[in-house]
Biopython code that builds the backbone (N, CA, C, O; Angstrom):
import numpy as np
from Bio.PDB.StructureBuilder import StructureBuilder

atoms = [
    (1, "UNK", "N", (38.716, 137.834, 110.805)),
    (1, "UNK", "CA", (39.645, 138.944, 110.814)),
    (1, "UNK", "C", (40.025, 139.272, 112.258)),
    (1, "UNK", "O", (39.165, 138.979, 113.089)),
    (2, "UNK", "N", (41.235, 139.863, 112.744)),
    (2, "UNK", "CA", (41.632, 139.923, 114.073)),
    (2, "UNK", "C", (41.196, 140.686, 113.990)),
    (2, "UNK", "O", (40.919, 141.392, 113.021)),
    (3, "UNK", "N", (40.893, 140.789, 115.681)),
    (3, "UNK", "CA", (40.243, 142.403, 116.332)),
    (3, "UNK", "C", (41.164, 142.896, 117.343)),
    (3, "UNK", "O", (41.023, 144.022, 117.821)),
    (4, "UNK", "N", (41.991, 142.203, 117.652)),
    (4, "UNK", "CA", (43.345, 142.822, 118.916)),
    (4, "UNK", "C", (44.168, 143.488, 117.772)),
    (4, "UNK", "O", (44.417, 143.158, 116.613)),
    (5, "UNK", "N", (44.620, 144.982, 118.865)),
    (5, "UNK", "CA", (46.134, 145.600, 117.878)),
    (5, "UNK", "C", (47.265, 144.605, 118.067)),
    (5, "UNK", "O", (48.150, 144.469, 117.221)),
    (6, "UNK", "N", (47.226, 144.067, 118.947)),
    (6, "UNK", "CA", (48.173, 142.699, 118.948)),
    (6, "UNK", "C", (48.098, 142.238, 117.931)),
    (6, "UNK", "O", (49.146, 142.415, 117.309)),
    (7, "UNK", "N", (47.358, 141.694, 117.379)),
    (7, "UNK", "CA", (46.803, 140.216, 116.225)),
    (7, "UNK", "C", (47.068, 141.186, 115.332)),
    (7, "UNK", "O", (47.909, 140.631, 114.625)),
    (8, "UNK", "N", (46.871, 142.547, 114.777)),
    (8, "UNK", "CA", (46.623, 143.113, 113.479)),
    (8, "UNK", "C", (47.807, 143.218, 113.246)),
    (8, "UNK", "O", (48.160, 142.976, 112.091)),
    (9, "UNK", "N", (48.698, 143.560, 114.116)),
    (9, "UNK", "CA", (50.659, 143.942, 113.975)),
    (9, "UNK", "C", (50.899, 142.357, 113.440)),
    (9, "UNK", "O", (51.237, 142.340, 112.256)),
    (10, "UNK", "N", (50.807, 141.174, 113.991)),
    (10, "UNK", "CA", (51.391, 140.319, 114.134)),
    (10, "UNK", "C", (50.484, 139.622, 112.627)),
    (10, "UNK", "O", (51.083, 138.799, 111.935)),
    (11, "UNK", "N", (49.741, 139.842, 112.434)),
    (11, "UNK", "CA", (49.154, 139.694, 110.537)),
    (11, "UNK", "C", (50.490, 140.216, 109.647)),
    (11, "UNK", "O", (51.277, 139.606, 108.923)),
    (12, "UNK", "N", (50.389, 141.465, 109.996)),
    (12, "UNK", "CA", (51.202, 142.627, 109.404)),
    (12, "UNK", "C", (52.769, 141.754, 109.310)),
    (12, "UNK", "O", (52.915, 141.234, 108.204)),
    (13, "UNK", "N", (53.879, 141.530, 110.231)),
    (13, "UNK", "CA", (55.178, 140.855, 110.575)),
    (13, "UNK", "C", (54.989, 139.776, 109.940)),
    (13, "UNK", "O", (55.931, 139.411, 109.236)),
    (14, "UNK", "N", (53.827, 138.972, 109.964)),
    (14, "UNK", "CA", (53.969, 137.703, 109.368)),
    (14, "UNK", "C", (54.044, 137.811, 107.531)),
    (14, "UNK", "O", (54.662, 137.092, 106.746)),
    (15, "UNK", "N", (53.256, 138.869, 107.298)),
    (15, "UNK", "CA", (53.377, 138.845, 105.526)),
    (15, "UNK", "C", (54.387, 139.559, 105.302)),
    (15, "UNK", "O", (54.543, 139.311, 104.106)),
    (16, "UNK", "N", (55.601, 140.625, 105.704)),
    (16, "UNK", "CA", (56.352, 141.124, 106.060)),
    (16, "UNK", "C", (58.081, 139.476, 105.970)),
    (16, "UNK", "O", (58.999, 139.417, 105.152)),
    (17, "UNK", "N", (57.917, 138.954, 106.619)),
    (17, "UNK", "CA", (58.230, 137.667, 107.068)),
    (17, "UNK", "C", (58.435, 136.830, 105.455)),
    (17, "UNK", "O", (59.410, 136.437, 104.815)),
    (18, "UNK", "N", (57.077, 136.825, 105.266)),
    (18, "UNK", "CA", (56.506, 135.500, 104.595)),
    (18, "UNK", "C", (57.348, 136.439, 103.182)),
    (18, "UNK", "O", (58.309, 135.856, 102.678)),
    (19, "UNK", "N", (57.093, 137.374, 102.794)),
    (19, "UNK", "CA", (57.888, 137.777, 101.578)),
    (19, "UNK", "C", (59.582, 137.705, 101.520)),
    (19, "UNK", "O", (60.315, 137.707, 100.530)),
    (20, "UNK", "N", (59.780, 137.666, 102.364)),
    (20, "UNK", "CA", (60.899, 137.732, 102.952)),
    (20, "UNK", "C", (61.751, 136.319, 102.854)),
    (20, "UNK", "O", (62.797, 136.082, 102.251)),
    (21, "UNK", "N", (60.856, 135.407, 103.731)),
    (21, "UNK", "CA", (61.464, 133.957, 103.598)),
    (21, "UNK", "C", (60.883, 133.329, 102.028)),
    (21, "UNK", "O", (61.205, 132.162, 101.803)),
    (22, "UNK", "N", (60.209, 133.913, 101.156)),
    (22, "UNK", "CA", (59.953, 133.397, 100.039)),
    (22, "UNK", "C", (61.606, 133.594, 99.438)),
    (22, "UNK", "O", (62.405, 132.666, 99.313)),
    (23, "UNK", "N", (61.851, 134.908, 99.141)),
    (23, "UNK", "CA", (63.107, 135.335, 98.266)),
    (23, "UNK", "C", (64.187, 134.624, 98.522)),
    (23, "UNK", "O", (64.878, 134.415, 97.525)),
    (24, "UNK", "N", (64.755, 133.967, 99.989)),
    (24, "UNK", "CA", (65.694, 133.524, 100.767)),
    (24, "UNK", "C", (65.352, 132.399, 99.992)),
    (24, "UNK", "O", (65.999, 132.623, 98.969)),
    (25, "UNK", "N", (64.743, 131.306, 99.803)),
    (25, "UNK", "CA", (64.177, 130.223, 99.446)),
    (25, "UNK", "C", (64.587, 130.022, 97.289)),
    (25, "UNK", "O", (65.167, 129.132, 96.668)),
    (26, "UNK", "N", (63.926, 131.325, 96.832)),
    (26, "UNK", "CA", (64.103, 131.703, 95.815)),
    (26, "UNK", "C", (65.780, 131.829, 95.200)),
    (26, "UNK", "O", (66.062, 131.693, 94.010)),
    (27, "UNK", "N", (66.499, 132.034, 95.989)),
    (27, "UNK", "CA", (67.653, 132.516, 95.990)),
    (27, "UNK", "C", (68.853, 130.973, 96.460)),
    (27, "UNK", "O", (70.040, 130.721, 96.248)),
    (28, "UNK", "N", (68.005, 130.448, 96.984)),
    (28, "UNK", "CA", (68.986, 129.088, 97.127)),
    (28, "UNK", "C", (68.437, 128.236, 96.592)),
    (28, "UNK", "O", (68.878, 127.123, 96.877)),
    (29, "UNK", "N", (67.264, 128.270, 95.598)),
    (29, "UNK", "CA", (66.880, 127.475, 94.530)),
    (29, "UNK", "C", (67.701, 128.013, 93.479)),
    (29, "UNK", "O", (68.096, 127.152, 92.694)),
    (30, "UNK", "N", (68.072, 129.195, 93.237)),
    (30, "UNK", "CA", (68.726, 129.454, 91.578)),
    (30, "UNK", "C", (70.092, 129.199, 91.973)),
    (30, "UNK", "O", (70.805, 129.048, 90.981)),
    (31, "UNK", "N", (70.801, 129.083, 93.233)),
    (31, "UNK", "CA", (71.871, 128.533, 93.791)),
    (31, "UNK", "C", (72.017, 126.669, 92.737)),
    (31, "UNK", "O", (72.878, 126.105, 92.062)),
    (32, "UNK", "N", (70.875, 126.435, 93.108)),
    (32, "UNK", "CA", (70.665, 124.908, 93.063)),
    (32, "UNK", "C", (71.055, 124.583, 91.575)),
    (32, "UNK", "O", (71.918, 123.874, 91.057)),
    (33, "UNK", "N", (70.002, 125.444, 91.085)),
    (33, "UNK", "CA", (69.727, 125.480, 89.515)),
    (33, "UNK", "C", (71.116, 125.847, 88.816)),
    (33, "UNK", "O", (71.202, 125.229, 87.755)),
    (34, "UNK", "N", (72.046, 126.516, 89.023)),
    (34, "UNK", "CA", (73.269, 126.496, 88.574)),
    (34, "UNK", "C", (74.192, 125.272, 88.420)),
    (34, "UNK", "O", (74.827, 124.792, 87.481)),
    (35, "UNK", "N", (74.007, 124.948, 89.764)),
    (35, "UNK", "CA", (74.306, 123.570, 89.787)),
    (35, "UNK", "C", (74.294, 122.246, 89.032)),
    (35, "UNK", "O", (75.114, 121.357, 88.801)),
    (36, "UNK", "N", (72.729, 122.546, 88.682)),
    (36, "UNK", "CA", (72.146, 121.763, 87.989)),
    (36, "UNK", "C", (72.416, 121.517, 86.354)),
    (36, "UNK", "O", (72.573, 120.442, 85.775)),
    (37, "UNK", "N", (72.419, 122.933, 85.782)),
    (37, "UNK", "CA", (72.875, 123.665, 84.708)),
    (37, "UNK", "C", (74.359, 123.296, 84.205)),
    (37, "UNK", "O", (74.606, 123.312, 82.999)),
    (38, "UNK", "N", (75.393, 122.946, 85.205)),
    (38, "UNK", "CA", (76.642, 122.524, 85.241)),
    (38, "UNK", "C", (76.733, 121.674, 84.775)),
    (38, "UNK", "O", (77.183, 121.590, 83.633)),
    (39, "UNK", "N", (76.058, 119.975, 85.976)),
    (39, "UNK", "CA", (76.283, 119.540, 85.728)),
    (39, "UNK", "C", (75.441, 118.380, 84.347)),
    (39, "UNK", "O", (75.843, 117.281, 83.964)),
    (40, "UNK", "N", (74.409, 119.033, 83.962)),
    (40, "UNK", "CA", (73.807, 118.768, 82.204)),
    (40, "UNK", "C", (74.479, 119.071, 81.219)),
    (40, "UNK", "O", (74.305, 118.577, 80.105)),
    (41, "UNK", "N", (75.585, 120.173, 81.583)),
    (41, "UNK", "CA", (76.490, 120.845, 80.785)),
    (41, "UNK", "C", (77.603, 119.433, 80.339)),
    (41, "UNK", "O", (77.972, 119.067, 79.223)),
    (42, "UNK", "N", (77.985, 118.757, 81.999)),
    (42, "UNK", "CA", (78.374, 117.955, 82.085)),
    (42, "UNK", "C", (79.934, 119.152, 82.019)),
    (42, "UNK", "O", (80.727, 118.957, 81.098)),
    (43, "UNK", "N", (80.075, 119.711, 82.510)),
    (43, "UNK", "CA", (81.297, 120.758, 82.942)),
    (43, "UNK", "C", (81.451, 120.429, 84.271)),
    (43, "UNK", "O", (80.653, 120.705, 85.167)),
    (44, "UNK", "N", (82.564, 119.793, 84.391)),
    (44, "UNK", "CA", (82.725, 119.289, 86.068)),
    (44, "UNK", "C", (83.056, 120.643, 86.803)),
    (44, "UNK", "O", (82.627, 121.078, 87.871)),
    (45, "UNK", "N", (84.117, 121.274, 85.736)),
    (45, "UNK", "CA", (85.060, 122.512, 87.015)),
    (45, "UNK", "C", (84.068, 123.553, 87.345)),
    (45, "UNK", "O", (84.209, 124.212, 88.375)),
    (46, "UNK", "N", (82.782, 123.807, 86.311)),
    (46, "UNK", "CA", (82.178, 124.810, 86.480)),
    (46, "UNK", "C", (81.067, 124.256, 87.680)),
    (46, "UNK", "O", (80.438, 125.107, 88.309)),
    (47, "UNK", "N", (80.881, 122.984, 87.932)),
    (47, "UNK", "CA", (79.730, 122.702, 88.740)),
    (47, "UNK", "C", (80.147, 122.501, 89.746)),
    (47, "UNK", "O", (79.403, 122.254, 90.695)),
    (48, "UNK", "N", (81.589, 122.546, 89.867)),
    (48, "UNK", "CA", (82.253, 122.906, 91.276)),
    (48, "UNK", "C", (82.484, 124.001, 91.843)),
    (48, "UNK", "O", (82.566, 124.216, 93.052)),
    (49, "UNK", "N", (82.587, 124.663, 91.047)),
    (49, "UNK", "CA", (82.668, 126.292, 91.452)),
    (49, "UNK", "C", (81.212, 126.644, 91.820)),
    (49, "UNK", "O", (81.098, 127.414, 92.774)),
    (50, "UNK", "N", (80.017, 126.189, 91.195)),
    (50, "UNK", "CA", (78.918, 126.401, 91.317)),
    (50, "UNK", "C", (78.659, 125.416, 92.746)),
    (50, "UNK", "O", (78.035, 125.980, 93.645)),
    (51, "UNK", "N", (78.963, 124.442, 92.917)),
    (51, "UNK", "CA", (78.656, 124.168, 94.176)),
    (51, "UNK", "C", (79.335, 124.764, 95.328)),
    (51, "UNK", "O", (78.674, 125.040, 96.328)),
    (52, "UNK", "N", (80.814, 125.025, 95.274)),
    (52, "UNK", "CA", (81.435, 125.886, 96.257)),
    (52, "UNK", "C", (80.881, 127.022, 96.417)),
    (52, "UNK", "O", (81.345, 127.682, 97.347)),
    (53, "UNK", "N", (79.774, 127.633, 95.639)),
    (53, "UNK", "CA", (79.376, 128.840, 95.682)),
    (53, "UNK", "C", (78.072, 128.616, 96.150)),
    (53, "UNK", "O", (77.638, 129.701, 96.538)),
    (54, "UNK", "N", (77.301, 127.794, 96.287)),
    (54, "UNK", "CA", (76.002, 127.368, 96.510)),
    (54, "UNK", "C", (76.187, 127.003, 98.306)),
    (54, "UNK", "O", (75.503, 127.760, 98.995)),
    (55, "UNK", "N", (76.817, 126.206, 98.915)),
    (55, "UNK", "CA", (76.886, 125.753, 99.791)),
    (55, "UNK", "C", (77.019, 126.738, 100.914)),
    (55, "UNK", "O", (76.451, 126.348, 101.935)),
    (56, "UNK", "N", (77.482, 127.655, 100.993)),
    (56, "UNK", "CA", (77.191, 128.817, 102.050)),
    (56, "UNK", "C", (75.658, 129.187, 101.870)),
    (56, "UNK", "O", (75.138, 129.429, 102.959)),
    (57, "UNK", "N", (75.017, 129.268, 101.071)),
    (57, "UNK", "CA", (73.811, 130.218, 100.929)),
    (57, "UNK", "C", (72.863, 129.354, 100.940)),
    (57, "UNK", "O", (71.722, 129.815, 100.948)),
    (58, "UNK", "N", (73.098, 127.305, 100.946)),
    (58, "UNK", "CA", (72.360, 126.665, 101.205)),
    (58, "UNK", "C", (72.311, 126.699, 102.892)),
    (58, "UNK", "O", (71.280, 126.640, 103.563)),
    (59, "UNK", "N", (73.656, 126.805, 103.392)),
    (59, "UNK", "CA", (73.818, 126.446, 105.290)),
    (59, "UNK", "C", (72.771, 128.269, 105.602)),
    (59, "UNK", "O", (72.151, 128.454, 106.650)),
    (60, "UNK", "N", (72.829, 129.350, 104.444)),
    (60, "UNK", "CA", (72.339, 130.577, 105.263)),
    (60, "UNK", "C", (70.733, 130.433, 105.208)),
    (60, "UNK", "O", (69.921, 131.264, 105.615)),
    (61, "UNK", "N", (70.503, 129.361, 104.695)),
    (61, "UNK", "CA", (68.704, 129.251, 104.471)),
    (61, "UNK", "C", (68.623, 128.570, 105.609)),
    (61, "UNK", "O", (67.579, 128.608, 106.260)),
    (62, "UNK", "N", (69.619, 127.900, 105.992)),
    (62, "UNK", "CA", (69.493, 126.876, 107.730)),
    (62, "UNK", "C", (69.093, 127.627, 108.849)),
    (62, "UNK", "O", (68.113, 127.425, 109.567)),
    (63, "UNK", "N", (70.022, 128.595, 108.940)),
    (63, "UNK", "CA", (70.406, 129.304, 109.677)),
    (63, "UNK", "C", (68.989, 130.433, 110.197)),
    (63, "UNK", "O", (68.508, 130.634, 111.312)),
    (64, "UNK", "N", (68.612, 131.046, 108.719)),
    (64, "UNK", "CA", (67.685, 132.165, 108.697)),
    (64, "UNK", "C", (66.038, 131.156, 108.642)),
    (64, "UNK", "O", (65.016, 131.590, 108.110)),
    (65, "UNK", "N", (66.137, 129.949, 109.242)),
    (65, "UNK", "CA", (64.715, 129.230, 109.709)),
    (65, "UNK", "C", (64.099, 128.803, 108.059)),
    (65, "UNK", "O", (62.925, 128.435, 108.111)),
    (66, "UNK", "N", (64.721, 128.798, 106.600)),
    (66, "UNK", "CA", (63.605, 128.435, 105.671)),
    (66, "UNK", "C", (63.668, 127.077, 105.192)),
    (66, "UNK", "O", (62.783, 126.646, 104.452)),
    (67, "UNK", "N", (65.193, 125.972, 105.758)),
    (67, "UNK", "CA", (65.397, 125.482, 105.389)),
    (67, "UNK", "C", (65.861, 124.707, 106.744)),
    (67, "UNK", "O", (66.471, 125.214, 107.685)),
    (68, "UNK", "N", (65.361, 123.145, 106.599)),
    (68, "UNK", "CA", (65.667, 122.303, 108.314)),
    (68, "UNK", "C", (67.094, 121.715, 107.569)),
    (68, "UNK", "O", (67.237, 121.188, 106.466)),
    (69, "UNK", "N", (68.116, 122.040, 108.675)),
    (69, "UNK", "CA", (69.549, 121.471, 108.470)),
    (69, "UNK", "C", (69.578, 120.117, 108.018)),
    (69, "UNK", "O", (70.314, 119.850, 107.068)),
    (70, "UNK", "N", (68.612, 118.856, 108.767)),
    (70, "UNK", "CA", (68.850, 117.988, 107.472)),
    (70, "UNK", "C", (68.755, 117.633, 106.128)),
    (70, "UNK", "O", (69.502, 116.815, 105.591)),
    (71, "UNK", "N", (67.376, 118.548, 105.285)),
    (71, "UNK", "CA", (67.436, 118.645, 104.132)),
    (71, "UNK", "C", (68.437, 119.484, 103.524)),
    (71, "UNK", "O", (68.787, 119.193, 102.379)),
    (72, "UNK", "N", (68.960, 120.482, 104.103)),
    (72, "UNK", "CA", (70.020, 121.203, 103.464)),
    (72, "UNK", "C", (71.228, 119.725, 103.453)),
    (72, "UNK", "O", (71.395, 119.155, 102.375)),
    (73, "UNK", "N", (71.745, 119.384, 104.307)),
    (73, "UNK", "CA", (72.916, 118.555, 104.770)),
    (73, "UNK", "C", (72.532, 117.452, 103.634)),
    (73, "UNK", "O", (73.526, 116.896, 103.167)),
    (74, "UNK", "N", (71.223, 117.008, 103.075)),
    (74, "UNK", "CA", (71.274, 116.149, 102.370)),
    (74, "UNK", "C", (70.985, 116.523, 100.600)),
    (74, "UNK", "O", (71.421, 115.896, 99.634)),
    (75, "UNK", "N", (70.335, 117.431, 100.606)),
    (75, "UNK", "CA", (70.728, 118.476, 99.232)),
    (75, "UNK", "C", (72.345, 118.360, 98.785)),
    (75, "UNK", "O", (72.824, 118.004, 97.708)),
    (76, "UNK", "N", (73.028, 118.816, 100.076)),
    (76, "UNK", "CA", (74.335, 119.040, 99.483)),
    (76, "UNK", "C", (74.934, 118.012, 99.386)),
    (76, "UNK", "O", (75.997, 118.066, 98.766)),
    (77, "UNK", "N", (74.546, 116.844, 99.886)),
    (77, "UNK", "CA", (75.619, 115.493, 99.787)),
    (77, "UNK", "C", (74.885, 115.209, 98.116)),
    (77, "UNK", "O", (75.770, 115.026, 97.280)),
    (78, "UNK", "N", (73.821, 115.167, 97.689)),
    (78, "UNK", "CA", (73.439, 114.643, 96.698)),
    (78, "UNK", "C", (73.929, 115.843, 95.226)),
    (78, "UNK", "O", (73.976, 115.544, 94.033)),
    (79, "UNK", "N", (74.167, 116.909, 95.733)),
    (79, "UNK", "CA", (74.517, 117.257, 94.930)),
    (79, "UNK", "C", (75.864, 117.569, 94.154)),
    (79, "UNK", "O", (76.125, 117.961, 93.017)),
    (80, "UNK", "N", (76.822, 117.117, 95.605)),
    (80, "UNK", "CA", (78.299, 116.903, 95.908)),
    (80, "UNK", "C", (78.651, 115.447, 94.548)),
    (80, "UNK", "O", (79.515, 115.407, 93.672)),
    (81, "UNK", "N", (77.639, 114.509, 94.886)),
    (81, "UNK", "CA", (78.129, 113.167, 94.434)),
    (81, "UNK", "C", (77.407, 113.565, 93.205)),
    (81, "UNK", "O", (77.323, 112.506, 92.582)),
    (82, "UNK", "N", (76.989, 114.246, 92.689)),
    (82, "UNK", "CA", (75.880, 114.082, 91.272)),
    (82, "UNK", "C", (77.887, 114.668, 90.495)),
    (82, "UNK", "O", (78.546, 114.082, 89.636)),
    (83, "UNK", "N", (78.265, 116.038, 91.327)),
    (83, "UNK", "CA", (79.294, 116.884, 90.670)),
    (83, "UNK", "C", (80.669, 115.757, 90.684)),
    (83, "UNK", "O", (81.635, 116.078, 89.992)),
    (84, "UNK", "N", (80.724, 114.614, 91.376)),
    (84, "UNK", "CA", (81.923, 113.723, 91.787)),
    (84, "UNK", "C", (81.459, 112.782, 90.263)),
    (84, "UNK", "O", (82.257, 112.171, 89.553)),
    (85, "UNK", "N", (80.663, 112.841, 90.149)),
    (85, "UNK", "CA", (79.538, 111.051, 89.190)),
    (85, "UNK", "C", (80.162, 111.894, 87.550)),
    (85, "UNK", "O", (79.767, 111.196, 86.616)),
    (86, "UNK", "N", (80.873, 112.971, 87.094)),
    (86, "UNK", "CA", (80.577, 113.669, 86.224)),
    (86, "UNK", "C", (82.016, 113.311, 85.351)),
    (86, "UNK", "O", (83.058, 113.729, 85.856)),
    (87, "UNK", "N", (82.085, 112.730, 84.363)),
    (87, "UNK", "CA", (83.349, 112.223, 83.646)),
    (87, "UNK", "C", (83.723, 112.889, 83.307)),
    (87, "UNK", "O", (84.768, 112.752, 82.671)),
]
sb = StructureBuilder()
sb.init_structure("model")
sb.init_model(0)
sb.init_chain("A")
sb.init_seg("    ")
for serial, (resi, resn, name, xyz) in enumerate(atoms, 1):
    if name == "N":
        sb.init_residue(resn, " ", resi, " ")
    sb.init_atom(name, np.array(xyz, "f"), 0.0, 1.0, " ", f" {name:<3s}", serial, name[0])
structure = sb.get_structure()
């Protein structure tokens, strides 16, 4: 257990943090899952709209540290071509 008021704040910010970057994470997974939902539907226009709508809030997980820009950059190409692959 820390014994500095330093260390006890910085416990404190980190679970503070950690709930925080869970939801962000949470939130561009049900992004995903729409997506996903589309295209099983096999509804092209709707899994485009669902990806045009996903793709900002995948680049804001980049941005806000929960997500490293190349897995985002490659999420979205795979999920670009899954919505292109859709007859």
């Amino acid at each position: 257990m820390a014994q500095h008021k330093s260390a006890i704040k910085r416990i404190r910010r980190d679970a503070r943090q950690t709930l925080l970057n869970h939801s962000r994470i949470a939130r561009v997974r049900t992004f995903i899952k729409k997506i996903d939902l589309a295209i099983m539907a096999g509804d092209k226009a709707a899994a485009q709209l669902a990806l045009k709508e996903a793709q900002p809030e995948i680049m804001r997980g980049v941005t806000k540290g929960v997500l490293h820009k190349n897995t985002a950059a490659r999420r979205l190409s795979r999920l670009n071509a899954r919505v292109l692959s859709i007859q």
